[in-house]
N, C-alpha and C positions, 0 to 999 in steps of 0.2 A: 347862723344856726345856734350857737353859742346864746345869742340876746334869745331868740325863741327860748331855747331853755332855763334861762332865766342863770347863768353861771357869770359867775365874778369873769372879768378881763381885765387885765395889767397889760397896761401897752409901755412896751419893751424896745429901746433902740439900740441897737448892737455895731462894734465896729466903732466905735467912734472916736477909734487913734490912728484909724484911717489918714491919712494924707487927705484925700479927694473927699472924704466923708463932708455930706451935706446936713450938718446935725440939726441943725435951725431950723432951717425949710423941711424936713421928713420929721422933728418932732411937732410939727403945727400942722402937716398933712395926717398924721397919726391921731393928734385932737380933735380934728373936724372930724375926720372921718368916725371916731367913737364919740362922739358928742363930749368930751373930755376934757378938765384942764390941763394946759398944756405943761405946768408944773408936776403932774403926776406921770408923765412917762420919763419911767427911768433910763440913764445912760448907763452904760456897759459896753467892756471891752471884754474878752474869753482871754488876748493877748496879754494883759496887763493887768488885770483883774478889777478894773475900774469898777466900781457901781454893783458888785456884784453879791458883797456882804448884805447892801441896801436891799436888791431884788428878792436874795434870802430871807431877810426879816421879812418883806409886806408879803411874801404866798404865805407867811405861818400866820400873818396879823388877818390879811384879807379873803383868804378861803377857810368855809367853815370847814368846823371840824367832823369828821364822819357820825354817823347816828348807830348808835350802837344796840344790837337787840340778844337778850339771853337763848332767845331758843337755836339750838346748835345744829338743828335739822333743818335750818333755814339759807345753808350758805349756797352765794347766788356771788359768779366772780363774772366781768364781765371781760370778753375776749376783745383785746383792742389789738392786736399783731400775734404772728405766728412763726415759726421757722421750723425747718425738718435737720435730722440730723441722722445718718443711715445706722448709728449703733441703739441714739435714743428714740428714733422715729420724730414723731410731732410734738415740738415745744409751744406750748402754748402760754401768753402773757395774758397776766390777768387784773384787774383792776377788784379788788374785793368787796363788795357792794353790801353783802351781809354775812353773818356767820363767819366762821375760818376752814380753812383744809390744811388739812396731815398730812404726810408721807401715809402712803396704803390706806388712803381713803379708796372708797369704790365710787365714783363720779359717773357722771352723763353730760354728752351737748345737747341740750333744748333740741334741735333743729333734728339733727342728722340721728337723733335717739342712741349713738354711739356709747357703749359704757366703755369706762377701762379702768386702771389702778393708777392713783398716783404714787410716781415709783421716787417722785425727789421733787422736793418746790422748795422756793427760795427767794434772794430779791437780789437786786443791780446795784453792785456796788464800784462799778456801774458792771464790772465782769461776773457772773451768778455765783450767787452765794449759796451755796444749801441751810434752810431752817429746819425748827423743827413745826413749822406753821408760817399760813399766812396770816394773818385777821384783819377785819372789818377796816374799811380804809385803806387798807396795805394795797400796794402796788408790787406784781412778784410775778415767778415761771411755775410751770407744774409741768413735768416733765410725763406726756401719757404715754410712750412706749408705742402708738398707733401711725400703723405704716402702711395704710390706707389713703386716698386719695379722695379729695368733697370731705373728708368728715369734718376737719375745724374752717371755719370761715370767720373773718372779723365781724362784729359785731353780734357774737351768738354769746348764750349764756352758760356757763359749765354749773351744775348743780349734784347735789349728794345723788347716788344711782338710786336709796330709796329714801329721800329724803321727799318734805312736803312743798318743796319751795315749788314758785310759780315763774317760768322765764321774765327776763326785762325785756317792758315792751318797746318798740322802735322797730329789732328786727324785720330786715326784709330781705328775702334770696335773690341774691345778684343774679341780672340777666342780661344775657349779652346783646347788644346794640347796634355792632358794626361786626363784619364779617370778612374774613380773609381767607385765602386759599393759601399754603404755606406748604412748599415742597423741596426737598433738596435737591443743591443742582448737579450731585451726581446719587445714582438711585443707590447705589454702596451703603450710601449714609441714609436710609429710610429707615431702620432700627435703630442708629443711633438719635433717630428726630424723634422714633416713637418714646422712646426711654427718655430724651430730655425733654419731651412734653408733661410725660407723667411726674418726673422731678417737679417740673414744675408745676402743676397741681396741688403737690402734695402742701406746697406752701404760700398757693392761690387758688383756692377756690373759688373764682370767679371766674377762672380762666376754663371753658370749652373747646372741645374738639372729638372732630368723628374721620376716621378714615377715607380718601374718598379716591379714584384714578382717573386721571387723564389721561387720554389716548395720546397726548403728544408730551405734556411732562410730567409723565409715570404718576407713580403712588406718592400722594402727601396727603394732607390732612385740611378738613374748613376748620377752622377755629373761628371762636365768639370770643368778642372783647367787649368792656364794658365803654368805650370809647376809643380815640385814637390816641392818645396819649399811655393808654394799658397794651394798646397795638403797639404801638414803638416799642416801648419796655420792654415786652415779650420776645419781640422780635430781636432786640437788640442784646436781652440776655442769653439767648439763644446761640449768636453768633460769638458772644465773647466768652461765657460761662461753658460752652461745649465746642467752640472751634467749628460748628457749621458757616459751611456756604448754603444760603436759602436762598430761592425765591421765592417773591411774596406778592402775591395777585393784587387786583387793585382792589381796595374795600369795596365794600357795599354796604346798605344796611336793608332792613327787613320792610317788608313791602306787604298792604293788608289788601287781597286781591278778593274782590265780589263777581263772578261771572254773571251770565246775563241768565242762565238757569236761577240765581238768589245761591248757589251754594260759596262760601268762604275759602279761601287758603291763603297760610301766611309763605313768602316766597321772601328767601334768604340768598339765592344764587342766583346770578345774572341769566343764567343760559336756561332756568326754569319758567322764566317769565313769559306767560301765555301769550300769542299774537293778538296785536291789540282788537281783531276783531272780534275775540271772544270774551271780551269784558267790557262790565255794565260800570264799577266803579275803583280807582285805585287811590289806597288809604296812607302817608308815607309820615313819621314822626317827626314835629319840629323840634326846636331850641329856642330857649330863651338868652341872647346874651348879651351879655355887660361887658362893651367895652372903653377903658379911660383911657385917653390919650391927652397930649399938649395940643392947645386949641392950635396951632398952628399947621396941626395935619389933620381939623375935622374934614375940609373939603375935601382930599386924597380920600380920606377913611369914607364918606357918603357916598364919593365915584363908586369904590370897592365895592359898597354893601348894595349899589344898585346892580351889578356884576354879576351879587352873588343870593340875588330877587329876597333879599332883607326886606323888613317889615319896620319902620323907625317907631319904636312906642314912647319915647322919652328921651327929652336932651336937657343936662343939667350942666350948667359951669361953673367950675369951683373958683374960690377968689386965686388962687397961685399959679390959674394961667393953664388948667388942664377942664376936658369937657368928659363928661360922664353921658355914653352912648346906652341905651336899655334899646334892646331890636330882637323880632322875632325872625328868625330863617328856618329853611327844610335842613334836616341832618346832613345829608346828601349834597349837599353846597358846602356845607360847615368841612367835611372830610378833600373838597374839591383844591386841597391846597392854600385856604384862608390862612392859619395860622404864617405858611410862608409869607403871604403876599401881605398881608399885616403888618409883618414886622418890616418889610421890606418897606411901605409905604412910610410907615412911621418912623423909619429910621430905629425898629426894634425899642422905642418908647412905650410902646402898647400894650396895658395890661388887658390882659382876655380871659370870659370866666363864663360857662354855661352851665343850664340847668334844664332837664328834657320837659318836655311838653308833652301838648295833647297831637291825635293824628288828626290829619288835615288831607283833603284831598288831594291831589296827586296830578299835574299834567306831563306824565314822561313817558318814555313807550324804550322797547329794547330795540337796542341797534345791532347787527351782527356784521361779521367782518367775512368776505370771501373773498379766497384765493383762487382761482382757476375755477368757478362756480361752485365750489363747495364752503360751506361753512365753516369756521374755524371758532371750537367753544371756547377757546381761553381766551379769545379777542373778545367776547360781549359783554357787553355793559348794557347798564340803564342811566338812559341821558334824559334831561328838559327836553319839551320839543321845543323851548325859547330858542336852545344852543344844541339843536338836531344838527346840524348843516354846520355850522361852524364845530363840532366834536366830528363827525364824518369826516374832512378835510384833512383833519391836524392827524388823525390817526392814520388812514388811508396814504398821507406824508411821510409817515415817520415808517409806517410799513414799507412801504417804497423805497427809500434809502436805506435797510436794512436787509432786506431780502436782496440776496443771491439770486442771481439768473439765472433760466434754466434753456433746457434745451427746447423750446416750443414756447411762442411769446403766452401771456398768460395776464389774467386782469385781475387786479390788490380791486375788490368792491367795497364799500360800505352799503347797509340794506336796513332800511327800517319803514313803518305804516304799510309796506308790501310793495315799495318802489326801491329803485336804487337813487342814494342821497350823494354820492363822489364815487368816483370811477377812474383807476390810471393802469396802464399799461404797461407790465413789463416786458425789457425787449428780453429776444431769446438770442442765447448763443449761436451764431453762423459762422458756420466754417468756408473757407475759402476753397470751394470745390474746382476752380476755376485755375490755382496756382501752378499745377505742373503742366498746364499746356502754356506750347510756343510757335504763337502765328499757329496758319492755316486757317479752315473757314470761321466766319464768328456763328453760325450753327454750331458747331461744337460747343463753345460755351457753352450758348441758347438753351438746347438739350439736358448739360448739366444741372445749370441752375432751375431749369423745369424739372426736374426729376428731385431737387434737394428739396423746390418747392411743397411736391406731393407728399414727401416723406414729411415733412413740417408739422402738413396739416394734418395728416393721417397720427402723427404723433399728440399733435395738440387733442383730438377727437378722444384717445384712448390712453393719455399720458396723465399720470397723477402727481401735484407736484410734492416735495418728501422737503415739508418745512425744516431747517433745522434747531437743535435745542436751543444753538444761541440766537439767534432771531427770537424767540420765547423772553429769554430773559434781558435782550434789549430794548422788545416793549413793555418789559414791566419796570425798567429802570427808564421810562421815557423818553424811549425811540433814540438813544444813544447810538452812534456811528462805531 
């Protein structure tokens, strides 16, 4: 991105009073990789202060300097981070592209048409410093006082509220691309998930969510992420930043569904996806991605990507003993646990790096999970039909060894194309009706256990079984015992 835009790069090696440090071998991986000499990337230590006056001088020798314009109704600062603060609201960092801001300037975001006051700007020293101005080239904070949630995003533009300036172009509104169900696992804490979702809004706007209930684990929330790695994040900040216990469904991503009438709809939820008899065409987004590894784990890493129905476009080997992977996959695979099994194969060598694609057709259909003939919507998913039968199996397993027996034997199904794909049997609990007799005819028994029988079945006919919470959340933690 950087070379597209045409900006200076200093390639910078750090650490390098490291013991273990590989200074040699990572400054000459560094030069190929920038087309570089390998005498111009500098060494530095943060520990020591090795190299560091050096790196000082070449940003002031080697990045130009800002272009400066008189007209003062022209300031255009551009939003590269953000943070909230509950007395000042939203801090927004700003990089100053043209013009300067004041304190008690009146401002707007490009984007979200948002005015307010700047109440304090300043710069990083590296803790905020208050000025009385940013200007042109300056890097600083403007503190808006806006305690609203969507209004700042990275990459938007803050300009004077009637000022002439025109936004910086690039901007694009994030949109989420994988999808999760997020519920806490005692409902007590449902207001406290609503409130640390909106927290976090207010200082990610890319982050989505709508309220939504399950009949089995209550009120939570779908959320949109912009990937799985803003999934974790969220989820992770969630649990440590507010102290929730969450569950957290399995992703999904968005699905472009054509019936066989020609009308469209896009399908973000497992348990929304039309049976497959009623669709003419299903649309699903890939990836492009780059993986390098040490050429001595490309065979493991090929097995993988045929696993996980990869598309090979380009195999490059660099002289120092590592292979540069470029391969197209469905998102939907990409989310199936690769980045584990990656580094697993590789012995966590593997660097991995993707970028979305176009939509591509689609061979997957939804699978549903029955208990006792009835459906259960927090078990569906959408599978390949490559891995129909082998995803049927492993679920329908792990069901099975988690579910509790009940009083009336009962069938764990898997169900999908309008046949059943795996099928297991729980036993029911039997009680020994048979224990306080002693001697006498064995017609007595007989009797008994024919009579426990009728009751059995007559129970199975009109029994419902009453899943419980934690069954819920040891299939979403991968059928854990």
């Amino acid at each position: 991105m950087a070379r597209e835009l045409g900006l200076v790069i200093i390639p910078v090696l750090s650490k390098v009073d490291a013991p273990l440090a590989r200074v040699d071998e990572v400054k000459l991986e560094l030069a190929e990789l920038l087309n570089a000499d390998i005498d111009d990337v500098f060494e530095t230590s943060g520990k020591t202060g090795e190299g560091v006056k050096e790196l000082l001088d070449a940003l002031v020798q080697k990045i130009p300097a800002p272009r400066t314009l008189d007209n003062e109704q022209s300031f255009r600062g551009l939003v590269f981070d953000f943070q909230y603060c509950n007395h000042r609201g939203v801090i927004v960092y700003v990089r100053t592209m043209d013009g300067q801001v004041k304190k008690g300037d009146s401002l707007k975001f490009a984007a979200s048409k948002k005015t307010f006051q700047a109440l304090e700007v300043g710069f990083f020293t590296p803790d905020e410093q208050p000025s009385d101005a940013i200007r042109e080239g300056e890097i600083g904070y403007i503190v808006t006082g806006v305690k609203e949630p969507g209004v700042a995003s990275v990459g938007d533009t803050v300009l004077l509220a009637q000022g002439k300036g025109m936004p910086l172009s690039g901007y694009m509104q994030p949109t989420p691309v994988v999808w999760a169900s997020v519920y806490p696992e005692s409902q007590d804490d449902f207001m406290l998930l609503k409130q640390a979702l909106l927290r976090l809004q207010l200082s990610d706007s890319s982050l989505s969510f709508e309220e939504e209930t399950s009949g089995v684990l209550g009120r939570g929330f779908r959320c949109g992420f912009l990937g799985m790695l803003h999934l974790e994040i969220i989820t992770e900040r969630l649990r440590r930043e507010f102290d929730l216990e969450l569950v957290i469904t399995l992703p999904s991503i968005t699905y472009e569904i054509e019936y066989m009438d020609g009308t469209t709809e896009i399908i973000y939820s497992p348990h929304k996806f039309p049976d497959h008899g009623r669709l003419k065409r299903i649309q699903e987004p890939w990836v492009e991605v780059t993986v390098i590894t040490p050429a001595e784990y490309a065979g493991s890493v090929m097995q993988l990507l045929y696993e996980h129905e990869a598309e090979s476009k380009a195999t490059e080997t660099f002289g120092d003993g590592r292979t540069k992977l470029v391969i197209d996959m469905p998102l939907r695979e990409l989310m199936r646990g690769f980045f584990d099994r990656m580094k697993s194969v590789t012995s966590g060598y593997a660097s991995i790096s993707y970028e979305f694609g176009e939509l591509r057709d689609a061979d997957v259909c939804r699978m549903d999970i029955l208990v006792a003939d009835e459906v259960v919507p927090a078990f569906t998913r959408i599978v390949s039909r490559r891995r129909l039968e082998e995803e049927a199996e492993e679920t329908v397993e792990q069901l099975h060894l988690v579910m509790p027996r009940q009083q009336f034997v009962s069938k764990i199904q898997a169900k999908a194309l309008g046949r059943i794909i795996s099928s297991k049997t729980l036993k029911a609990f039997r009680k020994d009706v048979t224990a306080k007799l002693y001697g006498g005819d064995i017609t007595r028994k007989m009797k008994l256990l024919e009579k426990q029988k009728k009751g059995k079945k007559k129970m199975k006919e009109r029994g419902k079984v009453n899943i419980p919470h934690e069954v819920f959340i040891k299939m979403m933690r991968g059928g854990e015992k």
